[in-house]
ZANUSE-922253 format. One record per residue (C-alpha): residue number from 0; residue in one letter; x, y, z. Coordinates in steps of 0.1 Angstrom, whole numbers. Example, Ala and Ser with C-alpha at 12.3 -4.5 7.8 and 13.67 -1.06 7.14 Angstrom:
# residues 2
<guba><num>0</num><residu>a</residu><px>123</px><py>-45</py><pz>78</pz></guba>
<guba><num>1</num><residu>s</residu><px>137</px><py>-11</py><pz>71</pz></guba>
This chain:
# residues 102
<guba><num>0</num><residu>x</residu><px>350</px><py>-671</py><pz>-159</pz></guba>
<guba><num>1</num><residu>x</residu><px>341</px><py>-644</py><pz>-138</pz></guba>
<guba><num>2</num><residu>x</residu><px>347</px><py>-642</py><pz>-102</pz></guba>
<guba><num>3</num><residu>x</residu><px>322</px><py>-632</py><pz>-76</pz></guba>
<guba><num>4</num><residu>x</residu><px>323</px><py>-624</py><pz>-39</pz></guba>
<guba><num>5</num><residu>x</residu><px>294</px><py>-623</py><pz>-14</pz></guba>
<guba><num>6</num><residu>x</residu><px>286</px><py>-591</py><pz>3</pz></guba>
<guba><num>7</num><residu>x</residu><px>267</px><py>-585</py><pz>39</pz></guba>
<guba><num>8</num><residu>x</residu><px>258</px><py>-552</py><pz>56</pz></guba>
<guba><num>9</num><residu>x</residu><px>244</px><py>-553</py><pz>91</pz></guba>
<guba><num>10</num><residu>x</residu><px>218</px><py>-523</py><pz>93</pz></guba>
<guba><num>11</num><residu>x</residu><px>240</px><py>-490</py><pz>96</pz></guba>
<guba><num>12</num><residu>x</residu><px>272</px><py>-505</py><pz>87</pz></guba>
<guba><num>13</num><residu>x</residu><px>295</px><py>-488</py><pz>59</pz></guba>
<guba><num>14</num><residu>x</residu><px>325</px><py>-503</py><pz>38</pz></guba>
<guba><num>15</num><residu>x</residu><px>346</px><py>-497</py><pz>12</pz></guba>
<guba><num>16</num><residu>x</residu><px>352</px><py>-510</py><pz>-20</pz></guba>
<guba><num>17</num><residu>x</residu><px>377</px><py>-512</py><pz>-49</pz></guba>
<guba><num>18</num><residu>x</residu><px>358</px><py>-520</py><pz>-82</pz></guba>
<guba><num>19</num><residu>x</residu><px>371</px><py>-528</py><pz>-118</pz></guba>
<guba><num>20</num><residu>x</residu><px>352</px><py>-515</py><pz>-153</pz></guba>
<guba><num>21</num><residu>x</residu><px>329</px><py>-543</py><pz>-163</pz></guba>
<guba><num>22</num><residu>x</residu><px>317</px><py>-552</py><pz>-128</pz></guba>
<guba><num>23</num><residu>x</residu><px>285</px><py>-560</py><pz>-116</pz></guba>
<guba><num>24</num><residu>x</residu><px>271</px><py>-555</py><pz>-80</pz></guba>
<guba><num>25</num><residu>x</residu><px>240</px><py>-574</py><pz>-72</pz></guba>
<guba><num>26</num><residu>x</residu><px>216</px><py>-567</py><pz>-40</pz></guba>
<guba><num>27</num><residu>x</residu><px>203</px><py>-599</py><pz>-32</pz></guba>
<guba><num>28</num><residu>x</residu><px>183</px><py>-586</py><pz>-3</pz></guba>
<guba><num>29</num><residu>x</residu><px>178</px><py>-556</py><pz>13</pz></guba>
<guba><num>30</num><residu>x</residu><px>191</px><py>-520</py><pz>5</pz></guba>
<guba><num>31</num><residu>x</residu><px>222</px><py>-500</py><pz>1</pz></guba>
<guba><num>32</num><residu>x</residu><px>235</px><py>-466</py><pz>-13</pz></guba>
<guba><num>33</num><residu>x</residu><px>261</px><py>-467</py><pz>-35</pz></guba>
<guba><num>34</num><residu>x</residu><px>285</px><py>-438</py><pz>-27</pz></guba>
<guba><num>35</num><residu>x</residu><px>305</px><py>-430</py><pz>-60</pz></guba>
<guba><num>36</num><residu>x</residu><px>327</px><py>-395</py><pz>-70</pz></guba>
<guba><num>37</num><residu>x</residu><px>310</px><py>-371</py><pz>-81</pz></guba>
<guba><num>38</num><residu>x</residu><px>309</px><py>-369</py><pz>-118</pz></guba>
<guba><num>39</num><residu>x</residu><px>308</px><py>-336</py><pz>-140</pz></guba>
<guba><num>40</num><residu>x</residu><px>286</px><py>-334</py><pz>-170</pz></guba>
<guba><num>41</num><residu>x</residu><px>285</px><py>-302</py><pz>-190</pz></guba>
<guba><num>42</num><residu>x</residu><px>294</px><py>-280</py><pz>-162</pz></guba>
<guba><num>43</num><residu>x</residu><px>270</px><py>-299</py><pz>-135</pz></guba>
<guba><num>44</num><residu>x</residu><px>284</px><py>-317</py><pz>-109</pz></guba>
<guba><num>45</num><residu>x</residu><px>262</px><py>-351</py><pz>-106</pz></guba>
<guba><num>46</num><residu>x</residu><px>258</px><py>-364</py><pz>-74</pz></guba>
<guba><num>47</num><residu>x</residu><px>277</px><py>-397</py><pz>-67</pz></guba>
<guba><num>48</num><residu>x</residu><px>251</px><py>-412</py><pz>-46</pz></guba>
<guba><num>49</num><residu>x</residu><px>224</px><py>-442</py><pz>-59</pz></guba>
<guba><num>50</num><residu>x</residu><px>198</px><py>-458</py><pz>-41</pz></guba>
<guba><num>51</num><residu>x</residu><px>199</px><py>-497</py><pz>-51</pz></guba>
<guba><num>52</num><residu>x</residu><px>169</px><py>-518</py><pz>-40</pz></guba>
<guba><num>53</num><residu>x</residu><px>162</px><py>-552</py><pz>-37</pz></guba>
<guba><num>54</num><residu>x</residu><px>168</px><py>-571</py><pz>-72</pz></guba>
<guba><num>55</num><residu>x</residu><px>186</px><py>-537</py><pz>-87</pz></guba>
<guba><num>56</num><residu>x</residu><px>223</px><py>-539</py><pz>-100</pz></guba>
<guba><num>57</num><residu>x</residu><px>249</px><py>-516</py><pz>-110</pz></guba>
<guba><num>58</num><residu>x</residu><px>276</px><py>-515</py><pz>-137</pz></guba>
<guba><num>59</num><residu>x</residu><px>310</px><py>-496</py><pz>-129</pz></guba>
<guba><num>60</num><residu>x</residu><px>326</px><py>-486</py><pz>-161</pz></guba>
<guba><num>61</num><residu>x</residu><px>354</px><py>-471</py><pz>-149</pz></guba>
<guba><num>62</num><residu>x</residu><px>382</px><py>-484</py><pz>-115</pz></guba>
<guba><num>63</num><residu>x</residu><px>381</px><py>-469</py><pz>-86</pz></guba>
<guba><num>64</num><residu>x</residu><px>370</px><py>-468</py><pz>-48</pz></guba>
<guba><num>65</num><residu>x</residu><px>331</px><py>-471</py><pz>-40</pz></guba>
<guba><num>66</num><residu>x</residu><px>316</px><py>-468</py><pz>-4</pz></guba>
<guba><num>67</num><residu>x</residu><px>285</px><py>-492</py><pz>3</pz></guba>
<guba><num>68</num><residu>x</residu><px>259</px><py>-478</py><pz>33</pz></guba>
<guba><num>69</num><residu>x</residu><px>234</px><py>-504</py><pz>45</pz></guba>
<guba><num>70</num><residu>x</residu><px>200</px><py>-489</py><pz>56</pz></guba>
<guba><num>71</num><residu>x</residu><px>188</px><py>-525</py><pz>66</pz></guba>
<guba><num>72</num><residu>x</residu><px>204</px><py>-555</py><pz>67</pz></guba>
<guba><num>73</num><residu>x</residu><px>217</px><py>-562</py><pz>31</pz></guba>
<guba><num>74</num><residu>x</residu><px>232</px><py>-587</py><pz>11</pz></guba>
<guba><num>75</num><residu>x</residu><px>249</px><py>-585</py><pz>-19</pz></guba>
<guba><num>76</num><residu>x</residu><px>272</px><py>-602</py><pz>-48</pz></guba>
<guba><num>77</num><residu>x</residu><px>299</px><py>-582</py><pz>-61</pz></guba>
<guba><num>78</num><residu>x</residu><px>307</px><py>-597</py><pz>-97</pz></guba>
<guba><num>79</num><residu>x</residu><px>344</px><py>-593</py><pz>-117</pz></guba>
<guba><num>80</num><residu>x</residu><px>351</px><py>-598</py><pz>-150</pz></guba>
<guba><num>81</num><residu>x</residu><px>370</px><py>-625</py><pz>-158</pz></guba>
<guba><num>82</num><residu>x</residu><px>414</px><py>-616</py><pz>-161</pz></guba>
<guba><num>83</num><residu>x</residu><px>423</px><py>-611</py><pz>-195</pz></guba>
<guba><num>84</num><residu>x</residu><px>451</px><py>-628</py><pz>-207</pz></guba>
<guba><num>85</num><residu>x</residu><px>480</px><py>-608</py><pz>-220</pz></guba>
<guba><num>86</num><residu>x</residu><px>499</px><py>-615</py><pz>-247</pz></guba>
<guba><num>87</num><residu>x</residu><px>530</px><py>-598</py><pz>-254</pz></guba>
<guba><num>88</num><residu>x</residu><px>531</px><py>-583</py><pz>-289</pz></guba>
<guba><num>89</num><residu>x</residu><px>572</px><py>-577</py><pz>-293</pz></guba>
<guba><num>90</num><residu>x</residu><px>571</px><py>-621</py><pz>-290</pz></guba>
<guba><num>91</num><residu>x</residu><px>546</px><py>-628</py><pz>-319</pz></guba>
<guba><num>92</num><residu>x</residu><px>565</px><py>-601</py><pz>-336</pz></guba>
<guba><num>93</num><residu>x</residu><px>600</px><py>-609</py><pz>-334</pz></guba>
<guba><num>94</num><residu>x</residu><px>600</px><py>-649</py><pz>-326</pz></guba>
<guba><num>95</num><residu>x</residu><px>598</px><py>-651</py><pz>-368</pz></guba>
<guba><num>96</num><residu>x</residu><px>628</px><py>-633</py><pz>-371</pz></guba>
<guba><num>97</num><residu>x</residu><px>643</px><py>-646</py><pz>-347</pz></guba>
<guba><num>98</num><residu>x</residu><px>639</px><py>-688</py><pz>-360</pz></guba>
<guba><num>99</num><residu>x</residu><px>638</px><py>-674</py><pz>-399</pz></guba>
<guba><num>100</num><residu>x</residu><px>681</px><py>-684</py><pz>-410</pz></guba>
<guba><num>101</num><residu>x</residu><px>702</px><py>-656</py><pz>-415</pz></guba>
């Protein structure tokens, strides 16, 4: 199940934000920028910064650090995948040799 966390910007206020591939930011009401790195794309820098209005979402698909900006008042949910389970390969590999007699 995926785990969300709710967002608000006052007018003019600014924060920082760790994001995870596969999440989802949602602006619920008002506007932000989204302040990204800048990204290079045959030899052009892209700009890292993205206007998001009111019903607009975003999808990171790659971890790192974000910075929100609040024009207006905003509000906003933040949405992360679900954990994935690990499962440690060298057990399902060597438990059968392991129980098999010698």
């Amino acid at each position: 199940m995926a785990i969300q966390h709710a967002i608000r910007l006052a007018a003019g206020q600014t924060v920082n934000l760790p994001v995870r591939p596969g999440a989802v930011l949602h602006v619920v009401h008002g506007r932000i920028a989204l302040l990204a790195a800048p990204q290079w794309l045959a030899e052009t820098m892209l700009p890292g910064e993205h206007p998001l209005r009111l019903g607009e979402h975003w999808l990171f698909e790659r971890e790192g650090c974000i910075t929100l900006r609040a024009d207006v008042g905003a509000q906003l949910v933040y949405q992360e995948p679900a954990p994935r389970r690990r499962r440690c390969w060298f057990v399902a590999f060597w438990r059968p040799h392991i129980i098999s007699p010698v």
